[in-house]
N, C-alpha and C positions, 0 to 999 in steps of 0.2 A: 444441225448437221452432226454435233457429234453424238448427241439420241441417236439419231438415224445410225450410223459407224455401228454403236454400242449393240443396237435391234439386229443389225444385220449380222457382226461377228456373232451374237447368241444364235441367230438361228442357224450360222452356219456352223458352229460347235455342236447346236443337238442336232442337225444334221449325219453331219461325220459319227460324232457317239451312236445314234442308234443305227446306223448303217454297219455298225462293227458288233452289235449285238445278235447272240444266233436268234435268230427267227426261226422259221421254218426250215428244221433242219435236216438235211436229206441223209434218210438211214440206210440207204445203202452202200453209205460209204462206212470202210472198217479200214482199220489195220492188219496187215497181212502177218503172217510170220515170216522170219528168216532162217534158213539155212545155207551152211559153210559161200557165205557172201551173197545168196541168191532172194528175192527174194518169192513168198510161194502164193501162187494163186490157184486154188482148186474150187471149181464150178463158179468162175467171176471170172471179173478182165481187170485189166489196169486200167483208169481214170488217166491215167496221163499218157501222150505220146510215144510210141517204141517203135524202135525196127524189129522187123523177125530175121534172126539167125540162124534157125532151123530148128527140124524137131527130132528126139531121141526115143526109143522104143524100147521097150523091155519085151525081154525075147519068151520070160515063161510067161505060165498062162494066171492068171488072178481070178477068183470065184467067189461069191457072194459074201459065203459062210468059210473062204480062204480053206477048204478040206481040197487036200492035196495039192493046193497053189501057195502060191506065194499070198502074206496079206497087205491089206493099205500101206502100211509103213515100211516094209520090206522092200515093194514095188518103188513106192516115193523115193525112200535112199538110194535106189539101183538108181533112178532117171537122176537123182542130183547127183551121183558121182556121175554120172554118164553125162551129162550135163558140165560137169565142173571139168572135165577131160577133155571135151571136143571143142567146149565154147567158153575157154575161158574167161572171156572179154563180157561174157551175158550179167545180165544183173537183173536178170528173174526167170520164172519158171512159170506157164500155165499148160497145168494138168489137165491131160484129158482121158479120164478113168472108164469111156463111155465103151471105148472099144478093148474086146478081150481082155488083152493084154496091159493096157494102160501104154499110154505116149507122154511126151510135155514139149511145148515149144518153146524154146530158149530164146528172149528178147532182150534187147537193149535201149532204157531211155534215152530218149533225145535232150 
């Protein structure tokens, strides 16, 4: 009986251990970056649950090569203060750079 005990806490030990080891580990998951509390997601989503709060717009126009627009970074800072102004409760940002002007929708995890 106590063999048996001893068999059984082992296997449920390397159980548990290799269940905790990465295996197959899924690459698309990353670390995002933060800015002024938010954090940023451009061309990805959040893995975890959110509400949407809404979305913010930047009113010039952004262009490939940024000649005579605004560029990625410029755009991004305008939607995080705009962003950090309207919604301050959000705790992230997903960018979407796809139209003209660039937009972001400000969410909060649950």
């Amino acid at each position: 009986m106590k063999k048996l005990l001893i068999v059984f806490s082992a296997l449920a030990l390397i159980t548990l251990v290799s269940a905790t080891l990465p295996g197959d580990i899924d690459k698309s998951i990353a670390k995002v970056n933060q800015s002024q509390g938010f954090y940023l997601f451009a061309d990805c989503d959040p893995v975890a649950e959110y509400e949407y709060l809404g979305t913010v717009k930047n009113k010039v126009g952004m262009s490939e090569l940024g000649v005579g627009n605004d560029d990625y970074e410029t755009v991004k800072g305008r939607l995080i203060k705009k962003a950090k102004k309207e919604f301050p409760d959000g705790d992230g940002i997903i960018f979407d750079f796809s139209k003209d002007k660039g937009q972001a929708d400000v969410i909060k995890f649950k």
